[in-house]
N, C-alpha and C positions, 0 to 999 in steps of 0.2 A: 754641369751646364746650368744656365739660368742666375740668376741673382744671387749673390755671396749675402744676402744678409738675410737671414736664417726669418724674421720678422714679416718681409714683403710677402703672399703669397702669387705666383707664377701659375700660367695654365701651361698644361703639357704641350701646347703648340710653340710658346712662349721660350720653354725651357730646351725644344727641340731642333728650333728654327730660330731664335728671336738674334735679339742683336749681340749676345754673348754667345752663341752657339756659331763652332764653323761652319753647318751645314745650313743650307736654303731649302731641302726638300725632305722632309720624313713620311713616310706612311707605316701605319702602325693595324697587322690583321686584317688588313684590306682584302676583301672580296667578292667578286660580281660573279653571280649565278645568271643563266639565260633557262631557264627550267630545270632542267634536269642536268644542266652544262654545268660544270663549275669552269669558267674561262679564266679565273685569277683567284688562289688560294692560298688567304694568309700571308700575304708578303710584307714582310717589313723591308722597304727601301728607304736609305739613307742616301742623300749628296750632299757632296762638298759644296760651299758659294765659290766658283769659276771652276769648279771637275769640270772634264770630258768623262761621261763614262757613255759603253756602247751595251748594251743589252741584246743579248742572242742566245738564238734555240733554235728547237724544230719547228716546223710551218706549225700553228695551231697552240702554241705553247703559251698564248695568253699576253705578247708582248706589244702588240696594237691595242688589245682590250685595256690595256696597264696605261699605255697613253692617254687614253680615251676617258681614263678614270680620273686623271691627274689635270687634263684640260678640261675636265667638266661634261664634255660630249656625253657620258654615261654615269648614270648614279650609282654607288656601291651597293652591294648587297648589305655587307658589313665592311667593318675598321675606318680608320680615320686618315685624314689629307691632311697633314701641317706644311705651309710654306709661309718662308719668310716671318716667321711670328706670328701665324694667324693658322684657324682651324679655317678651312677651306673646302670641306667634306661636303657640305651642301650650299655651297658659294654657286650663283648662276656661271657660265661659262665665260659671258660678255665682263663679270666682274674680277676675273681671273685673268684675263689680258689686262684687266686696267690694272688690277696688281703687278704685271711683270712675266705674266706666263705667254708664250709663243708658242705657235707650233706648225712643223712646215709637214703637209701628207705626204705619202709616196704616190701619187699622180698629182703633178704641179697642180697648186690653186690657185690660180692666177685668171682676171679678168683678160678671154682672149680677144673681144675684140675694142678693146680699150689699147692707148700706146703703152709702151713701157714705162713712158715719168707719168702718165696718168695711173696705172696699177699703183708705182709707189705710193701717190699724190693721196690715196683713198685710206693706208691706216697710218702715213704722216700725219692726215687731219685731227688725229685723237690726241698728238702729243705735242705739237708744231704751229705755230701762225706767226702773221707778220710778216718781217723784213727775214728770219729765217728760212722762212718755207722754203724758196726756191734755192736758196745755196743747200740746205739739208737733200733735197730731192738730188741736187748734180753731184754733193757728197758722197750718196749712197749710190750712184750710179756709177762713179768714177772707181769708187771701192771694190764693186760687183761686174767691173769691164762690163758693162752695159751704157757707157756715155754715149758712144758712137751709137746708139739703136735709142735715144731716149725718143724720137716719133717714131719708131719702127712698133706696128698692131704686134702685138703680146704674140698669137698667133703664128704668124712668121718665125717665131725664133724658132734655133733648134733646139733640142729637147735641154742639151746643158744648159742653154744659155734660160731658156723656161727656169730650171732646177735654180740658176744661180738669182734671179728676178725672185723667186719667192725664198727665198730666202734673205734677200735683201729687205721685202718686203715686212717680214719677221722681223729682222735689225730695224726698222723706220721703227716701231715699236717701242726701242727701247726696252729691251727685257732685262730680264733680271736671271731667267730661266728658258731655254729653250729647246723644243722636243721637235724631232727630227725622226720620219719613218722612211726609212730608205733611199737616204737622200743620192743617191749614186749607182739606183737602178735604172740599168739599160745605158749610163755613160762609158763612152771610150774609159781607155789607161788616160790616155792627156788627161780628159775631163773629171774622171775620178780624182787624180792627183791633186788637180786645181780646189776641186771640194775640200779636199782633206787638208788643202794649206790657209784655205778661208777658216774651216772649221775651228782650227789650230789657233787660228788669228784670234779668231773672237774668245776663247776661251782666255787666253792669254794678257792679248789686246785688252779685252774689253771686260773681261771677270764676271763672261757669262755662263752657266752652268748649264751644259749640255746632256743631253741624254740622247742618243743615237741609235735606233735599230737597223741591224744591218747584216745582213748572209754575206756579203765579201767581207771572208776572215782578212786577206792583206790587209784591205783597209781600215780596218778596226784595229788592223796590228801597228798601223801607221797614225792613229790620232787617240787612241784611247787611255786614259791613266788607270784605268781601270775596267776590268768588266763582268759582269752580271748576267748568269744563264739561267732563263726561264725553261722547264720544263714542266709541261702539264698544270701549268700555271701559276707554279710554284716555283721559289729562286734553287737552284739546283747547286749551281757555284759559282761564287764572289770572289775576283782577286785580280793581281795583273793580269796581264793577254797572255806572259811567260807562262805563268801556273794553271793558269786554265787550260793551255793548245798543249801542256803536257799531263792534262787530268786523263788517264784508260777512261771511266765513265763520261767524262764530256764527250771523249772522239767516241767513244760511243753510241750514245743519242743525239750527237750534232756533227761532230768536224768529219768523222769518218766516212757518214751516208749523205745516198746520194739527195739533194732538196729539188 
């Protein structure tokens, strides 16, 4: 990876992430202590630019805390952030969205008593003006089966229709990379489905790189190219969904007990 000509010298974000490298997300030794906690140990994760990959374990296994590091929300104890071609390790949070990182929680974040095209209308502002703005906002609404509620209060909706608006919201963004915690807890089968065929989209669609934690194995069996088991805050096993759900130690500590 990194520059063919033996002369330029390249920094390891550069050669990890940059514009010759397939992958948009490396972390290298990464780990966040909370005292005496170690909540994320040593993990080198790699992604592809437009993977889906889903990330799962046991409740406590460090896989919130591993978002949290990645969007900035929390600083490392130690190791390093490369995205995109750039060391991002102690990037503030606000300047990691402007590079391309999203991220949707698992309880919606969504302004509830604002409408629905005004929640968009608020991180459209960062990327969007002019004569775009408002076809971009009915774009994103029409895309997110939210056209028909663009004055309906945030509020009011039901909880998928909450889950599908902040995620939308993420897309107004324009990312390059987007983290997703649970996006399809507490939805129906319909609604789960509908998630996983947006998910799909975008990935696809739009060649954005995904990262997804999520306890319904179906559904990680139905969008993932890959996936990544966190145990004890450490990556336990990396591969398809196939090799994984027939690893004895993954059903182990994850698929066999009960969460």
């Amino acid at each position: 990876m990194g520059t063919s000509d033996p002369t330029v010298r390249t920094t390891p974000a550069v050669d990890e992430t940059g514009d010759e490298s397939s992958q948009i997300l490396q972390t290298r030794g990464l780990c966040k202590a909370f005292g005496g906690l170690t909540a994320t140990d040593d993990v080198d994760f790699g992604l592809e630019k437009g993977e889906l990959r889903c990330l799962i374990g046991p409740n406590g296994a460090g896989k919130s805390t591993f978002l949290n590091l990645v969007t900035g929300q929390l600083e490392p104890t130690a190791g390093k952030i490369y995205y995109d071609g750039h060391d991002i390790t102690e990037m503030p949070s606000h300047e990691r969205v402007g590079r391309g990182i999203s991220m949707k929680f698992q309880v919606p974040s969504i302004y509830e008593g604002l409408s629905v095209a005004q929640n968009v209308r608020i991180p459209l502002q960062q990327v969007a003006d002019g004569d775009e703005f408002e076809s971009r906002i009915r774009e994103i609404l029409d895309r997110f089966d939210l056209l028909a509620e663009r004055q309906t209060v945030a509020s009011a909706l039901s909880h998928g229709q909450q889950q599908r608006l902040e995620i939308g919201m993420a897309m107004a963004l324009e990312p390059k990379l987007m983290l997703l915690d649970e996006p399809v807890a507490g939805l129906s089968v319909e609604e789960t489905a509908e998630i996983a065929e947006l998910l799909r989209e975008i990935a696809e669609d739009d060649g954005v790189a995904l990262v997804v934690i999520e306890h319904d194995i179906d559904f990680v069996e139905s969008i993932a190219d890959r996936v990544t088991v966190l145990d004890q805050g450490s990556i336990f096993r990396e591969g398809s969904i196939e090799a994984v759900k027939a690893d004895p130690e993954v059903k182990r500590i994850y698929l066999g007990e009960e969460r």
